[in-house]
C-alpha positions in Angstrom: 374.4 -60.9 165.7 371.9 -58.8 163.7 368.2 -59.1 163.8 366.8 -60.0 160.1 363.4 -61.1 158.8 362.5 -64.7 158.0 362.4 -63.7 154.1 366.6 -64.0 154.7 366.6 -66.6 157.0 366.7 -64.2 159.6 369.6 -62.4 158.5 369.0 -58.5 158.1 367.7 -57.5 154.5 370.6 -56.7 151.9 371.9 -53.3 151.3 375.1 -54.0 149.5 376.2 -50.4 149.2 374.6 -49.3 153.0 373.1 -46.4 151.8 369.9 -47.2 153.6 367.9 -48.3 150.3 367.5 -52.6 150.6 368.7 -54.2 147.4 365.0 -54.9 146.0 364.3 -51.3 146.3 367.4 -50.0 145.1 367.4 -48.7 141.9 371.8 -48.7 142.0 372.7 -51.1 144.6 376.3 -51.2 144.3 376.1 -47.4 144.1 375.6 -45.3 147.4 372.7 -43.0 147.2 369.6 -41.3 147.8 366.8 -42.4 149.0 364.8 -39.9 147.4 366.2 -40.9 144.5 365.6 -44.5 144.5 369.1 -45.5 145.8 371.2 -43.9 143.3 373.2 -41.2 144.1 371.9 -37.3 142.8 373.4 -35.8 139.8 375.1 -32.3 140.4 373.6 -29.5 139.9 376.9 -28.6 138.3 377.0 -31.3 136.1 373.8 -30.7 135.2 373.9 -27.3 134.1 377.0 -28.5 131.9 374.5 -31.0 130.1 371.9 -28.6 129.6 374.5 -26.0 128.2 375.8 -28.4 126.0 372.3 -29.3 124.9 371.4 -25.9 124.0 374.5 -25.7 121.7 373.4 -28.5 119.9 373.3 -27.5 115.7 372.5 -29.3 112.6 372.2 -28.6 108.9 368.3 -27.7 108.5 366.0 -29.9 108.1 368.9 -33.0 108.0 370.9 -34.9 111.0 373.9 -34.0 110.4 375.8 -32.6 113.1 377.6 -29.2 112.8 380.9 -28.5 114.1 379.8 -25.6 116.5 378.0 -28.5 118.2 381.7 -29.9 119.1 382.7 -28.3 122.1 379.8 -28.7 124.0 379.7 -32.4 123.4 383.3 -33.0 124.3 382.3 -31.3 127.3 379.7 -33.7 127.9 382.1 -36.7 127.4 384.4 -35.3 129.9 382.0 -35.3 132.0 381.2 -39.1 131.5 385.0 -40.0 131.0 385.1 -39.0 134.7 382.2 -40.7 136.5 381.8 -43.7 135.1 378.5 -44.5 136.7 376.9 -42.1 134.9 373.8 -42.8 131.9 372.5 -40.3 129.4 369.7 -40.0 127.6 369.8 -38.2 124.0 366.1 -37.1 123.4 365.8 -35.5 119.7 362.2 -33.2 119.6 361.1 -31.3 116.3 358.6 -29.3 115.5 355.4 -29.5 113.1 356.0 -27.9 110.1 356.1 -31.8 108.2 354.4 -34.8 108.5 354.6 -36.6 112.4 356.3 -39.8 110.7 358.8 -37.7 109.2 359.8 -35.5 112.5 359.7 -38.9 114.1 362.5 -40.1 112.2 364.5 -36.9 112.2 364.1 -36.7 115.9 365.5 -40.8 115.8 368.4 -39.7 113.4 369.4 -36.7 115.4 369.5 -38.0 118.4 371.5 -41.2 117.4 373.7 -38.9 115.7 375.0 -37.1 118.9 374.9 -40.9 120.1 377.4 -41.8 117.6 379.6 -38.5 118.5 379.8 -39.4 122.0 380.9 -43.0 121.1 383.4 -41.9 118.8 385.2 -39.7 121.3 385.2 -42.9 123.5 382.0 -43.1 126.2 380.9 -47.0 125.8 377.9 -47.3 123.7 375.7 -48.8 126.6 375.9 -45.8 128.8 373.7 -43.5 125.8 370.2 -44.1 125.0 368.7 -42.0 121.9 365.5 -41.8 121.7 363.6 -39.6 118.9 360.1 -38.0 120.1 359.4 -36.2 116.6 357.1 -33.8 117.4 355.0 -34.9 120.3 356.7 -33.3 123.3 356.8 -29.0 123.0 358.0 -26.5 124.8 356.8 -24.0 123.4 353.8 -22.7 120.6 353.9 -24.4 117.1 352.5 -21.4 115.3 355.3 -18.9 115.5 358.4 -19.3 114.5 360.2 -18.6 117.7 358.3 -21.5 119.3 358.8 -23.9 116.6 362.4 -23.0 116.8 362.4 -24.3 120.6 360.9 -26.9 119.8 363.4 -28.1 117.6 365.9 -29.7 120.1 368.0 -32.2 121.6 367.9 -32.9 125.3 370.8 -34.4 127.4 369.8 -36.1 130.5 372.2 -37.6 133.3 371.5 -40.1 135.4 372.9 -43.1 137.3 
């Protein structure tokens, strides 16, 4: 009773969640959401602001990856926050800054960011939901030759996403 295409035998093309996004464009198609956004739904700005909050209260002893206790509540927050939409992904993004060699930071950045991996895991978001990815040195914010900049440039980031 609906007028399709010949691709699906005349049938109308599939949008399993009828957000307005057809399944082959759909970057979440059992998930309603934005076009604009692929066809997943739009993180909160709420939400978001919680992540980035939590990010910038991200410590570790210097120049190791091990992960200080201050960091705690932050990250706990962050797991309540994927505890109660389970549809949500984040990426752990570790960044240093110059002051050793790039093969070095690259590893650091690896070891910190799979550190706060391991974190959220322990306090029970599934493993498959977090990607850690380490970017060493490669990505500033800010200028390398003070120490204010190379401070900021020595991060994680926390990004959400569906």
């Amino acid at each position: 009773t609906v007028a399709g295409v010949a691709k699906y035998q005349g049938c109308p093309i599939p949008d399993r969640d009828g957000d307005g996004v057809n399944d082959e464009e759909d970057k979440c198609p059992d998930l309603a959401g934005d076009r604009a956004n692929n066809g997943c739904p739009l993180v909160k700005e709420e939400v978001k602001k919680r992540a980035a909050y939590a990010a910038s209260h991200i410590y570790f002893a210097t120049a190791s990856y091990t992960l200080l206790k201050k960091s705690n509540k932050g990250l706990d927050d962050v797991v309540n926050l994927m505890k109660a939409d389970h549809d949500l992904h984040l990426s752990v993004d570790g960044h240093t800054d110059i002051t050793v060699k790039p093969e070095k930071n690259q590893l650091l950045s690896q070891r910190r960011a799979d550190e706060v991996k391991k974190y959220l895991v322990s306090k029970g978001v599934e493993e498959n939901r977090v990607v850690a990815t380490g970017y060493g040195q490669t990505n500033p914010v800010a200028d390398n030759k003070t120490a204010a900049g190379r401070a900021r440039n020595r991060r994680v980031e926390l990004k959400l996403a569906y």
